[in-house]
KEFI-39112 format. One line per 2 residues: number of its first residue (from 1); their letters; for each residue x negated, y, z negated of N, C-alpha, C. Coordinates in steps of 0.02 Angstrom, whole numbers, plus 50000, padded with zeros to 5 digits. Each point is the difference from the previous one (the first is absolute). Layout:
BEGIN
NUM	a	X/Y/Z/X/Y/Z/X/Y/Z ~ ...
***
This chain:
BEGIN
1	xx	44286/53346/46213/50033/50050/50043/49995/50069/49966 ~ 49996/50042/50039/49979/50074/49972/50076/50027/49971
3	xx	50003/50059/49946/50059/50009/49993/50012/50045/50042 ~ 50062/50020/50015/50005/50065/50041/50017/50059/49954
5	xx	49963/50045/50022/50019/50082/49977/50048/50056/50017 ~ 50045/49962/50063/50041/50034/50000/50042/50036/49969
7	xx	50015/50059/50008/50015/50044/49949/50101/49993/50008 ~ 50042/50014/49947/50081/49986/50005/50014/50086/50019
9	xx	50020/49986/50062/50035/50069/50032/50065/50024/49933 ~ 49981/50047/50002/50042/50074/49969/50009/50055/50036
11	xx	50049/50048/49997/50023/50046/50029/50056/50060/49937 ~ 49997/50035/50021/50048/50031/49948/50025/50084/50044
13	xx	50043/50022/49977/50031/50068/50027/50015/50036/49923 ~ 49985/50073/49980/49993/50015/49930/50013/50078/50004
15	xx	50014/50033/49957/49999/50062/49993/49925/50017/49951 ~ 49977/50051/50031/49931/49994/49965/49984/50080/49960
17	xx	49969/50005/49941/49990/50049/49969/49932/50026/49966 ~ 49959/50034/50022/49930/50019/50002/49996/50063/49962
19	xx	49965/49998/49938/49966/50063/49995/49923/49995/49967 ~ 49985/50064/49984/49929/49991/50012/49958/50087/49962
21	xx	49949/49990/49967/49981/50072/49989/49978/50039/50058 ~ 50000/49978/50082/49994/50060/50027/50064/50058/50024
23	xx	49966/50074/50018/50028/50021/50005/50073/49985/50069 ~ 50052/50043/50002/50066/49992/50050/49973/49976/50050
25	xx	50008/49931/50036/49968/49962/50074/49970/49967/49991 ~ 49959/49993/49956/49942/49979/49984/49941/49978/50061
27	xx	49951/50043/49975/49927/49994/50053/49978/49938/50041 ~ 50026/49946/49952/49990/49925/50000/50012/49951/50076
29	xx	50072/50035/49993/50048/49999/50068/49968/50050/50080 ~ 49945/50020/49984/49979/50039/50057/49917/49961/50009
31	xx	49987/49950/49968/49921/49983/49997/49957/50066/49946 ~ 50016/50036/49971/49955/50057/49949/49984/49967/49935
33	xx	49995/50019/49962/49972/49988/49947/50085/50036/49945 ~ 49987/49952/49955/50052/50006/49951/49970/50075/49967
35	xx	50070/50038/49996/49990/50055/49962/49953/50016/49957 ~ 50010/49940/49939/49943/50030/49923/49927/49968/50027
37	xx	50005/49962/50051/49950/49955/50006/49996/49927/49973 ~ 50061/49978/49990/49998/49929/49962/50094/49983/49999
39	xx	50017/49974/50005/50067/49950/50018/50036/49982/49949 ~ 50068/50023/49966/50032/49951/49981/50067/50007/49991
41	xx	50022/49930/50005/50091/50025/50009/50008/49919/49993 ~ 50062/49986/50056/50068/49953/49980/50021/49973/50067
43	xx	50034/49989/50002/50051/49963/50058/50039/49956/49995 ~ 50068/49992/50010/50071/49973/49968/50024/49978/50070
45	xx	50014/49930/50023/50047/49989/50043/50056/49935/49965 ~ 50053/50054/50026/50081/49974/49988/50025/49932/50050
47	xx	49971/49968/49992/50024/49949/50037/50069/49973/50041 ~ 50019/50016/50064/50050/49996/50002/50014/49927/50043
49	xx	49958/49956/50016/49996/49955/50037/49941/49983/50013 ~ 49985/49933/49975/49938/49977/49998/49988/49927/49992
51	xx	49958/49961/50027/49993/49921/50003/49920/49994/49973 ~ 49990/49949/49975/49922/49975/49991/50025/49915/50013
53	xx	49973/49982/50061/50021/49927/50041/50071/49995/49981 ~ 50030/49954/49949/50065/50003/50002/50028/50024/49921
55	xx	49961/50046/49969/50010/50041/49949/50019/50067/50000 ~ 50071/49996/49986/50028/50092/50021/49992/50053/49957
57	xx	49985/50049/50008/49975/50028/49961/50057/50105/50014 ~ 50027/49984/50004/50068/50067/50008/50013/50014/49955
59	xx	50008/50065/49995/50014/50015/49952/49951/50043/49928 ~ 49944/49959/49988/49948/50001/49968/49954/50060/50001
61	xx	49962/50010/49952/49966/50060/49997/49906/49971/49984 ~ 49964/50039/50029/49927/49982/49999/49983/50064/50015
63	xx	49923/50016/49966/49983/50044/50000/49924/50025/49967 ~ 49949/50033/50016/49926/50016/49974/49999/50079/49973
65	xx	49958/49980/49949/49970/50057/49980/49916/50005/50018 ~ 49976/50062/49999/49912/49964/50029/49952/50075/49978
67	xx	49940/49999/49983/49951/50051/50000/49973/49975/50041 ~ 49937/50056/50047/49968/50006/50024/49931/50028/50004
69	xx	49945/49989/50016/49969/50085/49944/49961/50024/50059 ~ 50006/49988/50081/49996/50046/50041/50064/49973/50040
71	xx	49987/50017/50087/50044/49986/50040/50014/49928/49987 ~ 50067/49981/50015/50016/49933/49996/49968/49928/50041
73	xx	49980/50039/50058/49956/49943/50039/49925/49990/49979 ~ 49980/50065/49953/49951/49968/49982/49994/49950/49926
75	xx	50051/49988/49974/50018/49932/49973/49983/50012/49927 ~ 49996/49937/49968/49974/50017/49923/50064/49994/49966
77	xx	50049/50015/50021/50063/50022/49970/50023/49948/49925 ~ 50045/50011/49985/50030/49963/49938/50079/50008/50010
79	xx	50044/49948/49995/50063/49989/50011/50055/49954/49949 ~ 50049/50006/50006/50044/49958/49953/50058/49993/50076
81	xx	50045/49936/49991/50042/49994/50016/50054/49979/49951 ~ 50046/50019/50039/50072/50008/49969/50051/49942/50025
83	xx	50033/49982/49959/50028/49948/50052/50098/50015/49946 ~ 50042/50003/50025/50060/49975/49981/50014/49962/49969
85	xx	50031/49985/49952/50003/49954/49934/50049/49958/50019 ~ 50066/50037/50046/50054/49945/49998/49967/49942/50067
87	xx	49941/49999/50029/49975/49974/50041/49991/49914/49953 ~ 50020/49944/50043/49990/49949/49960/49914/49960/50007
89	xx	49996/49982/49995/49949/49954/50006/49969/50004/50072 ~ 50026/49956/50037/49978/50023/50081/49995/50039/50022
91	xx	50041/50053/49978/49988/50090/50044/49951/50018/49963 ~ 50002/49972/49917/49939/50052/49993/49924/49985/50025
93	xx	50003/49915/49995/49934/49962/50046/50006/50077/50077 ~ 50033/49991/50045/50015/50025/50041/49977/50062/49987
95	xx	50035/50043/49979/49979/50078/49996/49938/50033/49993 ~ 49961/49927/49945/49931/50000/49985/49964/49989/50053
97	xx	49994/49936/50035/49969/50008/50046/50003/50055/50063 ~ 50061/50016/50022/50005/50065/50054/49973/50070/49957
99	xx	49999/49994/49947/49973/50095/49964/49930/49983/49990 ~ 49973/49927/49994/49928/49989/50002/49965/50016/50076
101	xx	50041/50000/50020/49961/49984/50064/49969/49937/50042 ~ 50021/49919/49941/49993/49945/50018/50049/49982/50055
103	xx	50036/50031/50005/50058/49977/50053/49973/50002/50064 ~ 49950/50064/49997/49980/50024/50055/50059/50055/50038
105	xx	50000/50023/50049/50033/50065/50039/49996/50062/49955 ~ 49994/50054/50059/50022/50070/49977/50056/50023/49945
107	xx	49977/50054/49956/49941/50043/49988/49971/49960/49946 ~ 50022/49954/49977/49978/49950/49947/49933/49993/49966
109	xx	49983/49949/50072/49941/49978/50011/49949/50059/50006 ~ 50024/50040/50038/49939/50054/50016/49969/50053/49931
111	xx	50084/50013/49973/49996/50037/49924/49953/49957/49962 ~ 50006/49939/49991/49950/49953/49942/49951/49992/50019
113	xx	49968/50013/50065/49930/50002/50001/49948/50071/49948 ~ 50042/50048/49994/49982/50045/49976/49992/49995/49920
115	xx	50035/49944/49962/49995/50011/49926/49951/49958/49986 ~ 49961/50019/49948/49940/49965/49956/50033/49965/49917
117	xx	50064/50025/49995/50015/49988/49913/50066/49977/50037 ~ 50051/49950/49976/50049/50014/50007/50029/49960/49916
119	xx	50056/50040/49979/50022/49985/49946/50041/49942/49972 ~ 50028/50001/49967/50048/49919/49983/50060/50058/50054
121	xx	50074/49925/50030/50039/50058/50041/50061/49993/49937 ~ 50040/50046/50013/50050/50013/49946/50072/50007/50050
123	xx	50034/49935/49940/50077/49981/50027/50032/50038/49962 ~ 50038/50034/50004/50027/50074/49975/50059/50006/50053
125	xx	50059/50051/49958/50077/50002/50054/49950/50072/50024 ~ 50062/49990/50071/49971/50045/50039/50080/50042/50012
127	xx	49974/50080/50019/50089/50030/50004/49980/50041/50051 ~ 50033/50017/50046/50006/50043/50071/50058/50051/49986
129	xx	49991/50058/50004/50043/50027/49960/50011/50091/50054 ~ 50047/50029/50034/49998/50038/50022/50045/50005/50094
131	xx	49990/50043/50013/50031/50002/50086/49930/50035/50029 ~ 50010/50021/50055/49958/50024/50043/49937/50009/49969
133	xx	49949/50059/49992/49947/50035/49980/50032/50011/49936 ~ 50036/49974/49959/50001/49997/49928/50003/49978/49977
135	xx	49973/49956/49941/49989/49944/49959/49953/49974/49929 ~ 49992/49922/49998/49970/49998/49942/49977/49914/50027
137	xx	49949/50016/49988/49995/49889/49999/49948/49991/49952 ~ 50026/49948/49963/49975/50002/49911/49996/49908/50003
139	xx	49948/49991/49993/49939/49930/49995/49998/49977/49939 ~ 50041/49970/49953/50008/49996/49940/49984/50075/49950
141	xx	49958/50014/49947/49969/50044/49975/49927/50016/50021 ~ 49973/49969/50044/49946/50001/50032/49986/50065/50032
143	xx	50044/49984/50050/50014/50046/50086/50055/50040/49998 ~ 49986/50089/50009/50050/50015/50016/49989/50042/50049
145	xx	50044/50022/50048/49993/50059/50046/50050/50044/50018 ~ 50019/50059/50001/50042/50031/50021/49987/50045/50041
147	xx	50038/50003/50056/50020/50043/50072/50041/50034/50006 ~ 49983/50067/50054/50049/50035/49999/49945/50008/50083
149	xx	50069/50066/50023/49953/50040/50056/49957/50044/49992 ~ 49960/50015/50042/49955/50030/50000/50027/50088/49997
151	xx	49988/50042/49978/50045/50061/49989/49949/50068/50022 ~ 50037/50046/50057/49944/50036/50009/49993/50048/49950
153	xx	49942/50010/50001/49970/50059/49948/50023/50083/49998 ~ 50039/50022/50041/50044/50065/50000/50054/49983/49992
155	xx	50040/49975/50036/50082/49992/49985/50014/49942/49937 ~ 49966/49949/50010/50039/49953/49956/50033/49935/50017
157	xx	49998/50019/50087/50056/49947/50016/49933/49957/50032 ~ 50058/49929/49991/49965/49926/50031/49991/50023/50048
159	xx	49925/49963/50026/49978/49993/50085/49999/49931/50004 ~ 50013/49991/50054/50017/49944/50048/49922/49972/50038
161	xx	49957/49953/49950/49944/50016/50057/49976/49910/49995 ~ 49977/49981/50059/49992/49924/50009/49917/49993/50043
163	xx	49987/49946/49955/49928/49992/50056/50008/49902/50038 ~ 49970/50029/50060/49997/49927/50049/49952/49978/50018
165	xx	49993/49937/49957/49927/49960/50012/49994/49939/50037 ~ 49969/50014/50090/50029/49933/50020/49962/49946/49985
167	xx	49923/50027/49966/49963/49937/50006/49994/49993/49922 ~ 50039/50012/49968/50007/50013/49945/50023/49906/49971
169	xx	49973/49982/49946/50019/49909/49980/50040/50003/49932 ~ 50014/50057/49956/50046/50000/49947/50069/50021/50040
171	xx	50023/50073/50043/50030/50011/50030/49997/50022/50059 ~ 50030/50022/50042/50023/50015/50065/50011/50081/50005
173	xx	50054/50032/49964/50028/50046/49978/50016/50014/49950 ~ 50024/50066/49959/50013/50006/49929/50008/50071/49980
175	xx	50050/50005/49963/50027/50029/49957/49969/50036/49975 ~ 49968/50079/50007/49935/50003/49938/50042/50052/49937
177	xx	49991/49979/49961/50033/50026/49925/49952/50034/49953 ~ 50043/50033/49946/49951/49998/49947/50009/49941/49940
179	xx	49942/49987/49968/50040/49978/49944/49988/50020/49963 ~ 50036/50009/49944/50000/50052/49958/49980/49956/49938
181	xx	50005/49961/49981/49968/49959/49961/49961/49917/50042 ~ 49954/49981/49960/49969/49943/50029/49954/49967/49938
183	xx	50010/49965/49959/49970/49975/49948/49990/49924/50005 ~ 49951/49984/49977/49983/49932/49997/49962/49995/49917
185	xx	50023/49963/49971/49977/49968/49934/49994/49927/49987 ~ 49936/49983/50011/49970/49938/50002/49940/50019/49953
187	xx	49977/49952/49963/49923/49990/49958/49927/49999/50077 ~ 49978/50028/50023/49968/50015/50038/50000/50008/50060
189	xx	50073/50049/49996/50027/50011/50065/50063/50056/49992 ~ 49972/50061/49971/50048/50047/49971/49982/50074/50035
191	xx	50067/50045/50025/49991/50054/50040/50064/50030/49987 ~ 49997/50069/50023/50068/50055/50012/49975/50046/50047
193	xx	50048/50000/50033/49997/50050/50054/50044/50017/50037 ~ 50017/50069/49945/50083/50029/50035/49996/50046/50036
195	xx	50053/50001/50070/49987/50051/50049/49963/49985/50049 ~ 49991/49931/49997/49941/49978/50070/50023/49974/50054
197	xx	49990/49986/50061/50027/49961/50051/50013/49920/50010 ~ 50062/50023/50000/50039/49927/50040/50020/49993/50060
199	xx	50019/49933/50005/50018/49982/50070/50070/49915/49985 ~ 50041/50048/50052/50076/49931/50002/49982/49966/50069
201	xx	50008/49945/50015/50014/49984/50055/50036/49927/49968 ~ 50009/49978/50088/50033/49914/50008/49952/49977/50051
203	xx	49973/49939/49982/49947/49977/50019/50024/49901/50010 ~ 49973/49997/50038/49995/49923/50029/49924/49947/50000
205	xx	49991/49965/49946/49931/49964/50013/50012/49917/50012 ~ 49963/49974/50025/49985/49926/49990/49922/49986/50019
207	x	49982/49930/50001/49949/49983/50017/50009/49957/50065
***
């Protein structure tokens, strides 16, 4: 008898945190071409409710770091995942497979078609740290990023500015920020880039 391949439904609801060396919006989000010409950043979702078949996963933190060395769809890329430490055994089976993209569903699956390297993933505490457009979310000593708003260039004061992506498979809508710091320190997978564009949203995936 054949085995079956059916894949174990997951779903999750998360607060999500993106940054990236392009410039405020980033080009990426419009179909253009990444600012420097080559890709790299992060992405942090806060887990606030989440299942993998009957493995819950709330609470929990997961998250990528990634280079690129043109646009992201044209692939090649190199990645690490991040996974939550207080995650036990099953979530972390779990987390692994949904940030691989073995789980299958959005943006997962579609993100891992793009990497050529991917690294060992790293169980590390994860901290969410901040209110609105201000903050910090820190990935063991690995990952860090910090946000603020975006500030106009004469006065000083925060602008209020959001972009809406409907066909968009990471988000929907979002928050666009600066971040004012964005570091990643990994052995072949190391960057800084302060002052570059971010993006907050709350996002919903399954397969």
């Amino acid at each position: 008898m054949a085995q079956s391949t059916k894949k174990i439904k997951w779903s999750l609801e998360a607060d999500y945190y993106q940054a990236c060396n392009c410039n405020y919006g980033c080009p990426c989000e419009f179909e253009a071409p990444p600012s420097m010409g080559y890709c790299e950043g992060m992405g942090a979702w806060r887990i606030r409710s989440g299942r993998y078949g009957k493995v819950k996963l709330d609470g929990l933190g997961l998250a990528f770091a990634a280079h690129w060395p043109k646009a992201i769809h044209e692939g090649n890329g190199t990645a690490a995942l991040f996974i939550d430490e207080q995650a036990d055994g099953a979530q972390r089976e779990a987390l692994l497979k949904i940030g691989s993209g073995e789980a299958g569903g959005a943006p997962f699956e579609i993100v891992a078609m793009t990497f050529a390297k991917v690294l060992e993933p790293q169980f590390v505490p994860f901290q969410f740290k901040g209110k609105g457009k201000t903050g910090r979310v820190s990935v063991g000593d690995k990952l860090v990023v910090e946000y603020e708003p975006i500030k106009n260039p004469v006065t000083g004061n925060a602008e209020s500015i959001a972009v809406e992506h409907g066909t968009g498979f990471i988000f929907k809508k979002a928050e666009c920020v600066s971040a004012k710091v964005n570091q990643c320190r990994l052995p072949g997978l190391s960057y800084s880039w302060p002052g570059k564009g971010g993006f907050l949203s709350k996002v919903k995936y399954g397969n």
